[in-house]
C-alpha positions as CSV (number, residue, x, y, z in Angstrom):
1,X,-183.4,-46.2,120.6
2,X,-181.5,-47.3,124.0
3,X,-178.9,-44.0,124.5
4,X,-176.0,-45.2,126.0
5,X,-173.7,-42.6,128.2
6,X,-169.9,-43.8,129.7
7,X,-169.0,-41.8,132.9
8,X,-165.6,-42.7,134.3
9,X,-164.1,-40.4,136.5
10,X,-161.4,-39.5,138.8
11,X,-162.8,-36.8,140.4
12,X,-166.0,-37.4,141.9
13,X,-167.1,-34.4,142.3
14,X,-170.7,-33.6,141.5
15,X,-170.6,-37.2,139.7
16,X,-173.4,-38.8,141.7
17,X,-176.7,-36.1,141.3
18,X,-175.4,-36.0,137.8
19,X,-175.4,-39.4,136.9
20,X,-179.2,-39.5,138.5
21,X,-180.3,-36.6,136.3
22,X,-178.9,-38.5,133.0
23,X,-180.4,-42.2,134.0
24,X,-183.9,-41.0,135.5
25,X,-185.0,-37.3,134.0
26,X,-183.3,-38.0,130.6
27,X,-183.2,-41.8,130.4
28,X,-179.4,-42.8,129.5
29,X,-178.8,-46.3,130.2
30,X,-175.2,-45.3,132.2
31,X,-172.4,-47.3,131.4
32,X,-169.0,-47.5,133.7
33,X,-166.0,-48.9,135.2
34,X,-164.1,-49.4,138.5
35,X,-164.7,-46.8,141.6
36,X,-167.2,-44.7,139.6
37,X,-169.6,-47.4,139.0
38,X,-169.1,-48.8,142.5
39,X,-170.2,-44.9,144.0
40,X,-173.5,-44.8,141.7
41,X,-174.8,-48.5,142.8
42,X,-174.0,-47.7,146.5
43,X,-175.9,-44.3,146.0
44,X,-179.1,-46.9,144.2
45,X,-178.0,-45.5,140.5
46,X,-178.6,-48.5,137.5
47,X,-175.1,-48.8,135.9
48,X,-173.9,-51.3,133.4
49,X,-169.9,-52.1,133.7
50,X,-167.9,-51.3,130.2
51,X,-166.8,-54.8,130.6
52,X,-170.3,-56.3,130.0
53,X,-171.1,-53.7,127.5
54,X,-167.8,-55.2,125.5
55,X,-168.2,-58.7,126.3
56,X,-164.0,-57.7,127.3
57,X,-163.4,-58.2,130.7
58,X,-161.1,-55.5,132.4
59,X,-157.4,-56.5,132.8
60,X,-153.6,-55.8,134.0
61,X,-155.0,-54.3,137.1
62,X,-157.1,-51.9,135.8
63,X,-154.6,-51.1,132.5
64,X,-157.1,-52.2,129.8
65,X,-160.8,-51.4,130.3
66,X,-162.0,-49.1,127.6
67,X,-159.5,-49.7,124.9
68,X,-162.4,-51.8,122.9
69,X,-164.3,-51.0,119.2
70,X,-167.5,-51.4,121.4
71,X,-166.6,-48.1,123.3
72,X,-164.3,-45.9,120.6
73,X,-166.7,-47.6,117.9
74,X,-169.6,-46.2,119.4
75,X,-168.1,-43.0,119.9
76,X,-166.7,-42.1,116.6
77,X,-169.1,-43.6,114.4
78,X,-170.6,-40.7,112.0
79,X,-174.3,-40.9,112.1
80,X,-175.0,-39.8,108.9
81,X,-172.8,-42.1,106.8
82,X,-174.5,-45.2,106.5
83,X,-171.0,-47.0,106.0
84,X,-170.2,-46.7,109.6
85,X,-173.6,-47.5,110.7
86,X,-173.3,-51.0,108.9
87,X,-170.0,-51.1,110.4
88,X,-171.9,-50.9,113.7
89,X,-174.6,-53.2,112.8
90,X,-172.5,-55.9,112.0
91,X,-170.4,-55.7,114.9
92,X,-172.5,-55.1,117.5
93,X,-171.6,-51.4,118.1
94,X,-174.1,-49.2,119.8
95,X,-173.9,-45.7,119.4
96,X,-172.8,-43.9,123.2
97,X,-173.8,-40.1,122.7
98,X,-172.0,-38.8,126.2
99,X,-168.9,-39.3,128.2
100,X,-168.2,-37.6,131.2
101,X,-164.4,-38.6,131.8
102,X,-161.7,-36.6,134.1
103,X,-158.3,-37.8,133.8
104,X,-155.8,-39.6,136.5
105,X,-154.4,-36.6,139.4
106,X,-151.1,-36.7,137.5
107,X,-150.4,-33.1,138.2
108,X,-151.4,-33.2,141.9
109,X,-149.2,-36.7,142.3
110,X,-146.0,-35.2,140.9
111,X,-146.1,-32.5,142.8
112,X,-145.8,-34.9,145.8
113,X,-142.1,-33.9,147.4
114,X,-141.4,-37.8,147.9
115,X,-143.5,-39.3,144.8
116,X,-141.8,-41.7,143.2
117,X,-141.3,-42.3,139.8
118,X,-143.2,-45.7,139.6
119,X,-146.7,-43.6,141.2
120,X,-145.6,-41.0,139.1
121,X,-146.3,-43.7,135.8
122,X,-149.1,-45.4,137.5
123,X,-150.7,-41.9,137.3
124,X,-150.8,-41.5,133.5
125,X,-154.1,-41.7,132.4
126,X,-154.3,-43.6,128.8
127,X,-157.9,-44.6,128.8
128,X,-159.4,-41.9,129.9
129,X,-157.7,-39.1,127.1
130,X,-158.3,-41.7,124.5
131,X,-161.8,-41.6,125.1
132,X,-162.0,-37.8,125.3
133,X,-160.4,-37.4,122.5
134,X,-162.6,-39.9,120.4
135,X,-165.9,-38.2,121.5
136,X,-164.4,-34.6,121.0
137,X,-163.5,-35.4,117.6
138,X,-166.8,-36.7,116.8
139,X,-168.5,-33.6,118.9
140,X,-171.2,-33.6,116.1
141,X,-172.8,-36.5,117.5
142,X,-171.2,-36.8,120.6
143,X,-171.1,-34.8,124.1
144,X,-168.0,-34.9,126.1
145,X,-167.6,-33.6,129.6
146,X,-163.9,-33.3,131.4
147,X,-165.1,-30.9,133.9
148,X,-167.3,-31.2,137.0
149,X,-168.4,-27.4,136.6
150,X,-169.7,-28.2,133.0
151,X,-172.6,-31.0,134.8
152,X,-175.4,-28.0,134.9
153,X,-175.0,-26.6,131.7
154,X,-175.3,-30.0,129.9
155,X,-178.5,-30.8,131.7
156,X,-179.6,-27.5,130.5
157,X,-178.9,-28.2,127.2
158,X,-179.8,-31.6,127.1
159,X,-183.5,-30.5,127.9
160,X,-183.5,-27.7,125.4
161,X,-183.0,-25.0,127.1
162,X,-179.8,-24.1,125.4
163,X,-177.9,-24.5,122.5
164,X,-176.9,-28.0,122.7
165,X,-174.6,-28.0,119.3
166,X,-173.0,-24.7,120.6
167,X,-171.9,-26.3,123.9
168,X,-170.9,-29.6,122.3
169,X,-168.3,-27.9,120.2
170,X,-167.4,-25.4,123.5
171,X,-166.7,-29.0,125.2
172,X,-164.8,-30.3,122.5
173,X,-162.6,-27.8,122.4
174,X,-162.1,-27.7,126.3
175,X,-160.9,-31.2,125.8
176,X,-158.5,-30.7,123.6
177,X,-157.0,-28.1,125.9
178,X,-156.9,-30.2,129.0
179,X,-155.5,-33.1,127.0
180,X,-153.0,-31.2,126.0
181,X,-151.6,-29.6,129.3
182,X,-151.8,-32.8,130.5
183,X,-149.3,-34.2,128.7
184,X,-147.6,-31.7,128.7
185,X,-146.9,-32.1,132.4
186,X,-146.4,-35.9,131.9
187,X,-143.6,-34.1,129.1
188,X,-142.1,-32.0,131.8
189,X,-141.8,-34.7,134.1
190,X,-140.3,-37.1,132.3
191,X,-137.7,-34.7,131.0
192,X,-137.5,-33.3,134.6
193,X,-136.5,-37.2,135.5
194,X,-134.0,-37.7,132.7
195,X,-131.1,-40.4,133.3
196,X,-129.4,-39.2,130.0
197,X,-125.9,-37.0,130.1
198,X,-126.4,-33.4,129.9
199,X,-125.7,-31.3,126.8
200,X,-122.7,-29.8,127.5
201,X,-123.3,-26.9,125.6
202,X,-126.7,-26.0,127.6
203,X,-126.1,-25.8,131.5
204,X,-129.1,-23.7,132.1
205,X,-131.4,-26.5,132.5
206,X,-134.4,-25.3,130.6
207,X,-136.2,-27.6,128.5
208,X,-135.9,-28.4,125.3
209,X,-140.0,-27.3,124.4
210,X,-141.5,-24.7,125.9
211,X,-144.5,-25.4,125.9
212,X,-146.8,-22.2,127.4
213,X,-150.4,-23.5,128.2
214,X,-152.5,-21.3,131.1
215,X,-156.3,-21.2,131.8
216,X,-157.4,-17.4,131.7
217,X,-158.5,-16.3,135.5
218,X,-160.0,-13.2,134.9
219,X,-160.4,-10.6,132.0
220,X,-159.0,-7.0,132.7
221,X,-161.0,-3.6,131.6
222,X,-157.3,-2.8,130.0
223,X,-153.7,-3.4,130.0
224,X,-151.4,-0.7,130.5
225,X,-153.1,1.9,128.8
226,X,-157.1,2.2,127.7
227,X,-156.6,1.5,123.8
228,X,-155.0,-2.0,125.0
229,X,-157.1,-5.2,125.8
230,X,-155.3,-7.4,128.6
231,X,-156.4,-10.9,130.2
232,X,-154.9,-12.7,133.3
233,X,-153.8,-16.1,132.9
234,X,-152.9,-18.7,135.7
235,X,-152.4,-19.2,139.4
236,X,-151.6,-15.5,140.3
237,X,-154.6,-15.0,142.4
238,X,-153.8,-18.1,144.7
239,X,-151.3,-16.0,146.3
240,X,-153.6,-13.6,147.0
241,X,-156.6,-12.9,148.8
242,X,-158.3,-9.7,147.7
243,X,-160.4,-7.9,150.7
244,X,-161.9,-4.9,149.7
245,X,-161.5,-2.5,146.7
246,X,-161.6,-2.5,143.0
247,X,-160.8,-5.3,141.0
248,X,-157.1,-5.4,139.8
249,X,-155.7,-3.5,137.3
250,X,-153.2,-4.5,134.9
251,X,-150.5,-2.6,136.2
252,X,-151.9,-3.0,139.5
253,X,-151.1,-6.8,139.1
254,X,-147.7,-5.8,137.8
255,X,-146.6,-3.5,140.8
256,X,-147.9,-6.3,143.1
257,X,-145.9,-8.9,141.9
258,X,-142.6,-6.2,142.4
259,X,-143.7,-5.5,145.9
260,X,-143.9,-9.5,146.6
261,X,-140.7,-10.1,145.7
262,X,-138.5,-6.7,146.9
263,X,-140.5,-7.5,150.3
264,X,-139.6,-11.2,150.9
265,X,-136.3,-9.6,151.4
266,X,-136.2,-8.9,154.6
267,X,-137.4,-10.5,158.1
268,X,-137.1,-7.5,160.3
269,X,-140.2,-5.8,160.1
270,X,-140.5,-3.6,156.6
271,X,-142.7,-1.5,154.6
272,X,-141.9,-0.9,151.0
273,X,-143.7,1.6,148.3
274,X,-143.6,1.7,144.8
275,X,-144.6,3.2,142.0
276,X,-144.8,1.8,138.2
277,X,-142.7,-1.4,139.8
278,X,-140.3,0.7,141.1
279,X,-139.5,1.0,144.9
280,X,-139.7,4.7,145.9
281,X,-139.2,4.2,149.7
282,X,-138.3,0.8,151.8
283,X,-137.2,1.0,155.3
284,X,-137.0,-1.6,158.2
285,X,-137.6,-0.9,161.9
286,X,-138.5,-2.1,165.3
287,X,-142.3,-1.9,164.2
288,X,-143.3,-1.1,161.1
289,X,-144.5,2.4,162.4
290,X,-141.2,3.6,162.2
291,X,-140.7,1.4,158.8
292,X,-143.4,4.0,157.8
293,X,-142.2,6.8,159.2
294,X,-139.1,6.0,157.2
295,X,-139.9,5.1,154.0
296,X,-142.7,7.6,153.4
297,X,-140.0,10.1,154.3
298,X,-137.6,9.2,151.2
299,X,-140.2,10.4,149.0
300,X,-143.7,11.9,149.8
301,X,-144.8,12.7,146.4
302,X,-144.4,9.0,144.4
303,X,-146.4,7.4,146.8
304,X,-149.5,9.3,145.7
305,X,-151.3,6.3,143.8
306,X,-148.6,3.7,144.0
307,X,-148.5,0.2,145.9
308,X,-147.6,-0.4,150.0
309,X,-146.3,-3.5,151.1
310,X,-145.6,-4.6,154.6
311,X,-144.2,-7.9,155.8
312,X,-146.1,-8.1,159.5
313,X,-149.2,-7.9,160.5
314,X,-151.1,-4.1,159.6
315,X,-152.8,-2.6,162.9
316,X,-154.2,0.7,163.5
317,X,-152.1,2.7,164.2
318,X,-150.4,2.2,160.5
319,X,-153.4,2.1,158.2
320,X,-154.4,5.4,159.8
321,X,-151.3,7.2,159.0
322,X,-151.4,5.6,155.1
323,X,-155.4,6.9,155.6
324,X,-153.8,10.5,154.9
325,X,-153.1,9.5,151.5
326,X,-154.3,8.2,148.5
327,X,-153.0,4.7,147.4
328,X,-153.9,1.8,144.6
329,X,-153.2,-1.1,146.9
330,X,-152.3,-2.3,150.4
331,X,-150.5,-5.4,150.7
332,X,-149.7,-7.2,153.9
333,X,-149.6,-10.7,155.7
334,X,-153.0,-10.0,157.6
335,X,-155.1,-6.7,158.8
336,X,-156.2,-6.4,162.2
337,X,-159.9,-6.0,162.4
338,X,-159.4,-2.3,163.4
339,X,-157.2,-1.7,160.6
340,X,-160.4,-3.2,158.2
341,X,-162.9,-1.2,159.6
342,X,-160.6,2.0,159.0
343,X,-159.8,0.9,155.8
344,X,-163.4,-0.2,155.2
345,X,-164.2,3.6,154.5
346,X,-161.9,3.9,151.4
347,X,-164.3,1.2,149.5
348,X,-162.4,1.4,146.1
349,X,-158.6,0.8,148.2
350,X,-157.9,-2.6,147.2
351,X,-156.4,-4.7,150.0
352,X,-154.6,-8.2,149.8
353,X,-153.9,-10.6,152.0
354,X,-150.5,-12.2,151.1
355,X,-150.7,-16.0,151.6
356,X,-147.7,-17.9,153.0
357,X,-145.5,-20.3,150.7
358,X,-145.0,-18.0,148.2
359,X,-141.8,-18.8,146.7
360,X,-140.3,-15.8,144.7
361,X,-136.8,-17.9,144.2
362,X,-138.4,-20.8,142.5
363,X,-140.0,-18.5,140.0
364,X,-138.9,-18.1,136.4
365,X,-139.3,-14.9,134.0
366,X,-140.8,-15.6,130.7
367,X,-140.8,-12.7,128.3
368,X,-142.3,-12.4,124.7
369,X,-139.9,-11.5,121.8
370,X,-141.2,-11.5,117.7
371,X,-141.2,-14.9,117.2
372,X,-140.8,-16.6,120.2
373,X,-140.2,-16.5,124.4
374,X,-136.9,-15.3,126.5
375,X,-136.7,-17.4,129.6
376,X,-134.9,-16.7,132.7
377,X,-134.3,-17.5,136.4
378,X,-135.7,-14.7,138.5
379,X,-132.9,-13.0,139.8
380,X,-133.7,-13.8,143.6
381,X,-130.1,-15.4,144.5
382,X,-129.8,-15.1,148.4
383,X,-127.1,-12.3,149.3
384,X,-124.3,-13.6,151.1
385,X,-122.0,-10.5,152.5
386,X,-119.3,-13.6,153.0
387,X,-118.6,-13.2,149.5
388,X,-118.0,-9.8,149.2
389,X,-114.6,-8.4,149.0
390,X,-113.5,-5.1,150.8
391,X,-111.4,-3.2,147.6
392,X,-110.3,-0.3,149.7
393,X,-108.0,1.0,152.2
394,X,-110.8,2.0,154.5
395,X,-113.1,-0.8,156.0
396,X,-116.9,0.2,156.3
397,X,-118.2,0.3,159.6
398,X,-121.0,-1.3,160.9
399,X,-123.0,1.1,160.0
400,X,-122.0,1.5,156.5
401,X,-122.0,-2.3,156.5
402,X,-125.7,-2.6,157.1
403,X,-126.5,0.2,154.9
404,X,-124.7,-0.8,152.5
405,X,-126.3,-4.5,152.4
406,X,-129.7,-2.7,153.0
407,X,-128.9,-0.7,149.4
408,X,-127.9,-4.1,148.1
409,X,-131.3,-5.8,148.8
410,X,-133.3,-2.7,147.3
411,X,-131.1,-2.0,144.3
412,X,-131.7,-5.2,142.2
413,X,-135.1,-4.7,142.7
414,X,-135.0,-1.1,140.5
415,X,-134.7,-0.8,137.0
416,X,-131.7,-0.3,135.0
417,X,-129.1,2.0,136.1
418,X,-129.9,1.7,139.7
419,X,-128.7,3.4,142.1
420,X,-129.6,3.6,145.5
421,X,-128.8,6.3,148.9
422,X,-129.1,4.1,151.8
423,X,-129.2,4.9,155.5
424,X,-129.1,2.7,158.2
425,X,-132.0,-0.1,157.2
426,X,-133.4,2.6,155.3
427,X,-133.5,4.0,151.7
428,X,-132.5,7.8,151.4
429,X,-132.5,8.7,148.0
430,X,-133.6,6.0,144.9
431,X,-133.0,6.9,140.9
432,X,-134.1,4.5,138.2
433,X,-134.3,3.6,134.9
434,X,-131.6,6.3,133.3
435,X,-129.7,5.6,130.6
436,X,-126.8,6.9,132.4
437,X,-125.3,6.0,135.7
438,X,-124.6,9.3,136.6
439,X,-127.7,10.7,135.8
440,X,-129.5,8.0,138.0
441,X,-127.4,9.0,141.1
442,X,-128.3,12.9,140.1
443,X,-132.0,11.8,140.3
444,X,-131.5,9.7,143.9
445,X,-129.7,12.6,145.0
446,X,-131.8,15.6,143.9
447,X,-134.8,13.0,145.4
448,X,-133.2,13.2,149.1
449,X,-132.4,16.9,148.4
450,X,-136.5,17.2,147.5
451,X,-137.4,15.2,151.2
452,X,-134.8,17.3,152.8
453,X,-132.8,13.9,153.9
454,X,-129.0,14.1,154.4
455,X,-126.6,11.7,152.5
456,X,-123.5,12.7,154.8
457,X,-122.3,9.1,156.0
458,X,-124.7,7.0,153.4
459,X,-124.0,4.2,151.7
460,X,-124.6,4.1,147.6
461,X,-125.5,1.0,146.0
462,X,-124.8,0.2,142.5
463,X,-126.7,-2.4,140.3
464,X,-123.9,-2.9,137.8
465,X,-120.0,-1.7,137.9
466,X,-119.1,2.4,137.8
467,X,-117.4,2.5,134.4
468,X,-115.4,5.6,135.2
469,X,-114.9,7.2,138.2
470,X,-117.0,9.8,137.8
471,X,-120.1,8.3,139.4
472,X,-118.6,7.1,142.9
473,X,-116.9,10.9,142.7
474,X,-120.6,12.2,142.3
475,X,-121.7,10.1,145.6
476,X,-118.9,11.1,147.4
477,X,-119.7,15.0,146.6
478,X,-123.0,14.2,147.9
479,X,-121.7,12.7,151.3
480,X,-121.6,9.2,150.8
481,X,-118.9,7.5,152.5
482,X,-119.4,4.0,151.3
483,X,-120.3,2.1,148.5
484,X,-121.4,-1.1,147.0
485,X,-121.2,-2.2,143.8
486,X,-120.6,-5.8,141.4
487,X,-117.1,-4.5,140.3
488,X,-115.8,-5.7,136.7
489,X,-114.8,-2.7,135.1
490,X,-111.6,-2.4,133.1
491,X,-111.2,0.7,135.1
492,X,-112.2,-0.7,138.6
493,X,-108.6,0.1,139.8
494,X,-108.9,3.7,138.5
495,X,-112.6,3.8,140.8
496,X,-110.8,1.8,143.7
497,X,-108.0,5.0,143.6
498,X,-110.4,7.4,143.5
499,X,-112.7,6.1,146.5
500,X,-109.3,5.6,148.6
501,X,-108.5,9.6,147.8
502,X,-111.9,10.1,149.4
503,X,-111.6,7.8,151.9
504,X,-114.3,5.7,151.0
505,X,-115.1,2.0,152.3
506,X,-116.1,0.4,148.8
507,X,-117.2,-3.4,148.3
508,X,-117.3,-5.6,145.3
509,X,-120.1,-8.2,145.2
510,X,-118.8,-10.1,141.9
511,X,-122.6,-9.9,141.1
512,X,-124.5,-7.5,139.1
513,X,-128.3,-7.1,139.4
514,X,-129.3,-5.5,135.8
515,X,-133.3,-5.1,135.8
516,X,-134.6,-3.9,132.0
């Protein structure tokens, strides 16, 4: 009996040794339309156009091709129910036992900055999921193929030397997932290009179906702890490339993504650590030798096993002075070849390569909660010192201006209370994650007491509003002379008094940078 397989594809890839494999080691008579059959007869492959095999020509530029009982006939008939194979019979429907079908770029065209929405349309692929779908629901009978990487293991299985039911339900299935995040970016789009008026009620712009849909990338030996399983899903490792060292970690994913955002921050040349997502030292400099220098001084001890991130490129000079400890990961924009070969020696050091274009501000937070998602924008609003207000007698001085802004930058970027000791473009003493204010500006300050690093004349930046005065009074015991924080207490005037009886500089930001 003639078997009949339909390749139509938009990416070509691999399509052309394939298609000779099927027609000449295994004998399908290949049937196919438009630019796919026109590549197999130029490279001397037999092909018969759907249009001949329907006795339907093709129409409306392309639109109808494959919409035809002679294709979706021959796909879904059951073999064993001898209804449909009448059915068949009588209507001239011969039985096609593989498609190979990828679907219109739609994804790749709407991410075009100057598509417009007619290519954006021309781009939906209705044929070509139809058919998918047809053969995937009928993957008792019927092999489908969406992906180029999937060509080897079919031949495999074709010729026995696999299990060929097993991998016909594993394509199925694959189908059914690439189907559906592919409408579900036609979805997005669509909504995304909305004429309707906006709900009133619902400024933040989200949509109205979340959908969540991402292809695993890798498999981790454990999440945060060894009793927990943990998978990476999605594009993560595109901004990346890994050089050396282990592979990552779950919580070595999670402090990366913190160092990529706290260090596209700054432009002067800056070197950041952290520790369980929390930065622990950040300073800027004329080379990032004295970035180093400085933010290795604010704390020597939390650096042991935590995560380094630099904004220039690493020489050296630099990776030999992080050589004298022991760190998870090195992260910078590029390594000179000296640096490598000294880092080469520390084989289980993972080191990444930050690529360009990564985007932190167009980024938003998803979080799981029983029952369903939280969704957020990242909190990665640009700091403009323009709108700031100066609340005090006293005005800062330049130097307790850029401290202060050089807090501001670090602060949002520690957990909830924050409070951050800043020097001139560098951090002095950090404390995170307390459930009280003051207790977090005990912990920054007993940190610069530990690295023996005077707060006289630094700045101390505040994630959210001082409810009481009490916390500024507590950084101005320490020796801070200046302060920065969102303001928005019901007792900011009792705060204000209390910095102006120190003589404090203090600014309000009208912003507040929680971080749970």
């Amino acid at each position: 009996m003639e078997k009949f397989a339909l390749l139509s594809v938009s990416d070509k890839t691999g399509i052309v040794p394939f298609a000779k494999a099927l027609a000449e080691e295994i004998g399908f008579t290949l049937l196919s339309t438009g630019g796919t059959a026109s590549l197999l007869r130029e490279n001397g492959i037999p092909v018969l156009d759907v249009s001949e095999h329907t006795g339907f020509p093709e129409m409306m530029d392309g639109r109808v091709k494959t919409l035809h009982p002679k294709v979706h006939g021959g796909l879904l008939c059951l073999r064993d129910e001898e209804t449909h194979l009448e059915a068949a019979r009588d209507n001239g429907i011969k039985m096609i036992d593989l498609v190979v079908v990828n679907l219109y770029p739609f994804e790749e065209t709407v991410a075009r900055p100057t598509v417009s929405f007619g290519e954006a349309i021309e781009q939906i692929d209705i044929g070509g999921p139809s058919m998918l779908r047809s053969a995937a629901k009928n993957h008792r009978d019927v092999a489908v193929v969406c992906d180029p990487s999937d060509y080897e293991g079919v031949l495999c299985a074709i010729k026995g030397d696999s299990d060929w039911a097993e991998l016909r339900k594993e394509l199925a299935l694959k189908v059914f997932q690439r189907t559906s995040a592919y409408d579900e970016a036609i979805a997005s789009y669509l909504e995304s290009q909305s004429q309707t008026e906006p709900d009133l009620n619902d400024i933040s712009g989200f949509p109205e179906i979340l959908s969540v849909e991402s292809r695993k990338s890798m498999s981790l030996r454990y999440g945060e702890n060894p009793h927990q399983q943990a998978a990476l899903y999605g594009e993560f490792l595109d901004y990346f490339d890994q050089l050396q060292g282990k592979e990552l970690s779950y919580n070595n994913i999670l402090d990366i993504s913190s160092a990529a955002y706290l260090i596209g921050e700054f432009e002067r040349p800056t070197v950041a650590i952290l520790k369980h997502t929390n930065p622990c030292g950040v300073a800027s400099a004329d080379d990032l030798d004295q970035a180093w220098d400085m933010a290795f001084d604010t704390d020597r001890q939390a650096p042991f096993g935590g995560i380094i991130v630099v904004n220039n490129t690493m020489d050296l000079s630099l990776a030999q002075k992080i050589g004298e400890i022991f760190c998870e990961v090195i992260i910078a924009p590029g390594f000179t070849d000296e640096a490598l070969e000294a880092f080469g020696r520390k084989k289980n050091l993972r080191l990444l390569v930050s690529k360009s274009g990564f985007g932190a501000e167009t980024l938003r937070e998803y979080k799981t909660v029983p029952g369903g998602y939280l969704a957020q924008d990242r909190d990665q609003k640009r700091i403009n010192p323009k709108l700031f207000e100066v609340v005090t007698e006293r005005q800062p001085t330049d130097v307790e201006w850029r401290s202060m802004i050089f807090g501001w930058r670090v602060v949002r970027h520690v957990k909830s209370n924050a409070i951050v000791y800043a020097g001139d473009e560098r951090t002095l003493g950090v404390g995170a994650g307390q459930m009280s204010r003051v207790d977090s500006s005990r912990i920054a300050v007993w940190k610069a007491g530990e690295a023996n690093l005077s707060l006289d004349g630094a700045s101390v930046a505040s994630d959210a509003f001082f409810p009481f005065p009490d916390g500024l009074l507590a950084a101005a015991d320490a020796g801070a002379t200046a302060a920065i924080q969102p303001g928005g207490s019901v007792r900011d005037d009792d705060v204000v008094a209390a910095a102006n009886d120190r003589d404090m500089a203090m600014v309000f930001t009208k912003s507040r940078h929680f971080k749970h």
